[in-house]
C-alpha positions, 0 to 999 in steps of 0.5 A, a space after each residue: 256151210 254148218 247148215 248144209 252139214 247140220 241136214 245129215 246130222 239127224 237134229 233135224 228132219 227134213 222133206 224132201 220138197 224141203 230138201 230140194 228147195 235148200 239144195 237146188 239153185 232156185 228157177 227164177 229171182 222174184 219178180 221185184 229184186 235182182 242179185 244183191 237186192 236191187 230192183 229188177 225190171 220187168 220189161 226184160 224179154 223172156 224165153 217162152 219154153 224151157 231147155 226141156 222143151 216144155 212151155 213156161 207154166 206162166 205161159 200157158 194161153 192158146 196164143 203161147 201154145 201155137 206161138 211155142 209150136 212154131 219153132 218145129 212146124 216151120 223149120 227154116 234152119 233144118 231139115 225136115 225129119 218127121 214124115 208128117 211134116 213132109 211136104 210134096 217131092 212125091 215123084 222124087 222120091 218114088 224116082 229115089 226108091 225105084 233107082 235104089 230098089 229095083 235098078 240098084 243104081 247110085 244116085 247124085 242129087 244135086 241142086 241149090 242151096 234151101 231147095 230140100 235135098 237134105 230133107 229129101 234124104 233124111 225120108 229116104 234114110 227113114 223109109 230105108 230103115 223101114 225096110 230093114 236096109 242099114 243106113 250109114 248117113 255121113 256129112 262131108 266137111 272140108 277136110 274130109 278124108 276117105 281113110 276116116 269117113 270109111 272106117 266110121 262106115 264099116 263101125 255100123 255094120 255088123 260082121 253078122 253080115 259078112 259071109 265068111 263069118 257064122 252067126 255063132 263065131 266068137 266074133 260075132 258074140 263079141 259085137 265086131 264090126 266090118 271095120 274090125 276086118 281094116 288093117 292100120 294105116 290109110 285105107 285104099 278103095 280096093 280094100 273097102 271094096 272087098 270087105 263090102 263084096 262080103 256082105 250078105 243078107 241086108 243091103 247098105 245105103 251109104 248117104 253122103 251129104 254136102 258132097 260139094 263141101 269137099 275139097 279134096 280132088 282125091 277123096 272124090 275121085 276116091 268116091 268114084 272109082 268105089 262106086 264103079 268097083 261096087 257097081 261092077 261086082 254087084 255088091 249090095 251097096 247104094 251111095 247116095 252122094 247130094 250137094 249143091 251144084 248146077 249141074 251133075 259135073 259140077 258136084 262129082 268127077 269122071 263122070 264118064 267112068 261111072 256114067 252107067 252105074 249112077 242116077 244124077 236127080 236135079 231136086 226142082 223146086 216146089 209147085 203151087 200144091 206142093 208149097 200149100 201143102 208145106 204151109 198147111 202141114 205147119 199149121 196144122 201143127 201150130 194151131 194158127 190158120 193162115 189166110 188165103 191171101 197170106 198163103 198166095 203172097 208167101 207163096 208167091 215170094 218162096 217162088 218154089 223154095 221151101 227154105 223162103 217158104 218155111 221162113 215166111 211162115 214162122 215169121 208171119 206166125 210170131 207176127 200174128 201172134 204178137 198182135 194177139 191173133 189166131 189167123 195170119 193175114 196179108 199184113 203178117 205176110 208184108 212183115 215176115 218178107 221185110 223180116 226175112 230181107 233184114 235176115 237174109 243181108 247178115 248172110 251177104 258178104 260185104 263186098 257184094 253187099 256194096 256191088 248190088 248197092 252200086 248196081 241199084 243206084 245204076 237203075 238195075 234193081 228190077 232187073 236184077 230181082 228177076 233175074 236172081 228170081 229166074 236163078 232160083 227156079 233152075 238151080 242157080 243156073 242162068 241160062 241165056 233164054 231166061 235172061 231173055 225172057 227177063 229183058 228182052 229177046 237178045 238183051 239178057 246174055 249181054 247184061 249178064 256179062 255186064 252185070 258180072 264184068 262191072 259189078 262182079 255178081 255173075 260168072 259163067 260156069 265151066 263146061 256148062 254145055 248150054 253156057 249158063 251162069 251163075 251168081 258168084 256167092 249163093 246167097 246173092 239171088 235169095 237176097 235180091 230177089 227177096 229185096 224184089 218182092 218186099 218192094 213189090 210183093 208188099 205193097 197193097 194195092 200190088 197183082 201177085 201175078 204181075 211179076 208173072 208178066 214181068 217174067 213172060 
């Protein structure tokens, strides 16, 4: 180390470029040696971008640009956060702001999994922002208690806002919060309630997501009961509760409590216009042009899911991109649809990866491709006409049972008025039906709309 010491000695002077090449770790080995001198292969694969978020000097072409700006022009791993990258679910929202704003009700979205209700919230959060509200975004986990999500709650909200406190008190100089107000120990919805009744000149939008992750039967009935108290002493409070669910039952209790107090909004999936809208906001921001036929055949396999579509157009887009073009076309399409299959099997369990091999070797593949095809467009529901639709008048209620007595894949869901079911593990329709359209969809000389045909 006597020439770390000797740069501070003053025998020598130093740059600063100097100084930093001597102390910093080197970016990158020469291209010709690894550690301890050896050659290193140049074949390795490389990131193409830095932990910063900047693309590699060394990769500056048009093609490397749009390939770096895939990652945040579809995302089907996340949620949308930029309105630009917002696509359709126009009336949803206008449905969202009118039942907040002007009827002051609490709303419950519920729907399938990769079906945009995360996205949906975190637009709605934005433009409550917008308008001054303060939003207090919570995601429920296993675990979740009330005690604990509600004291993180009332930390965000200012005891500025609270009516028996002047805006020049001691307490409101030192910063305090409503949870400030809490005594020690577990928290009871009455004691939340009555601080929240105090508020006065803002309103609270509480959002909580995955609702449905919550296993705790008391903390949501905890939920209910303080979206009733609220609701019956008008406080300037909003919850907005999402999760994956069938039906509105399905996701909160005692529901004939609060039935009054709530709006429940089943997030549908997206039309033709909405999707074009989504993969013309990506490519936009990538800089690539999807073909027509690209579009028409991702289109066809997302069938209204915005996670399926998303997913297609990044990899359609890197597929372009490595064969060095600008424009994506059918043939990147075919390749992202095998992709997304291979993808999509790793998140299947084992063992209903086997009762779907079974039932294909029975000859039931087609079947149930459209069937999961159907279950995609209703929330996961699978009622009985659809099933008939798919198999013929009579047929469908009887093969659903099959398929969930012999192979396990279907079970009917509790209560459901209209005797719909569902597949037992949610990945399980994606995966068949995108098994369904690598088969069909695929294929050159395959009519997209055929699998309408086979559907009516």
């Amino acid at each position: 180390m006597a020439w770390f010491s000797g740069l501070f000695s003053g025998k020598k002077r130093y740059s600063q470029r100097q100084m930093k090449e001597l102390v910093e770790v080197p970016r990158a080995l020469p291209k010709s040696t690894a550690r301890g001198g050896e050659p290193r292969s140049d074949t390795l694969p490389r990131f193409h971008g830095t932990a910063s978020d900047q693309l590699h000097r060394s990769r500056g072409s048009a093609l490397e640009r749009a390939r770096f700006r895939l990652r945040s022009a579809f995302t089907p791993s996340q949620p949308v956060r930029s309105a630009r990258m917002f696509a359709g679910r126009m009336e949803v929202l206008k449905t969202l702001i009118r039942s907040i704003e002007d009827q002051q009700l609490h709303v419950i979205l519920y729907g399938d999994r990769g079906i945009g209700k995360t996205s949906l919230l975190h637009i709605l959060a934005q433009l409550a922002r917008e308008a001054r509200y303060i939003v207090r975004y919570g995601s429920c986990g296993e675990g979740v208690e009330f005690t604990e999500m509600f004291r993180a709650i009332l930390k965000d909200i200012p005891l500025l806002y609270h009516i028996d406190y002047e805006p020049t008190s001691v307490e409101i100089e030192e910063g305090k919060s409503l949870a400030d107000l809490l005594p020690d120990g577990p928290l009871t919805v009455t004691m939340v309630s009555d601080i929240l009744a105090k508020l006065a000149g803002t309103r609270v939008l509480i959002v909580l997501d995955e609702f449905d992750r919550a296993e705790s039967q008391a903390f949501r009935r905890a939920i209910a009961e303080l979206i009733k108290n609220l609701s019956d002493r008008s406080v300037r409070v909003q919850i907005v509760i999402a999760g994956v669910a069938a039906n509105l039952t399905e996701l909160i209790e005692h529901i004939p409590s609060i039935r009054r107090n709530i709006l429940g909004l089943q997030v549908p999936s997206m039309n033709s216009t909405e999707i074009d809208e989504l993969i013309s906001n990506g490519q936009e921001a990538c800089g690539l042009t999807f073909e027509q036929e690209a579009k028409a055949l991702i289109a066809a396999a997302a069938y209204g899911s915005p996670y399926i579509a998303s997913l297609l157009c990044q990899n359609a887009g890197l597929a372009a991109v490595e064969r060095g073009a600008n424009s994506v076309a059918r043939q990147d399409a075919a390749q992202a649809i095998h992709q997304a299959v291979d993808e999509i099997e790793h998140r299947v369990s084992s063992r209903s990866l086997h009762y779907i091999a079974r039932a294909y070797e029975d000859g039931h593949a087609s079947n149930l491709g459209m069937l999961a095809r159907a279950a995609l467009h209703s929330s996961g529901r699978l009622l009985p006409h659809q099933s008939d639709m798919v198999l013929g008048e009579g047929k469908g209620a009887d093969f659903v049972s099959m398929i969930g007595d012999k192979y396990g894949l279907t079970r009917p869901i509790a209560d459901d008025p209209e005797g719909a079911f569902q597949f037992c593990e949610e990945g399980v329709p994606v995966y068949m039906w995108m098994r369904l359209a690598q088969d069909k969809l695929t294929a050159e000389d395959y009519d997209i709309s055929a699998l309408d045909r086979m559907a009516s």
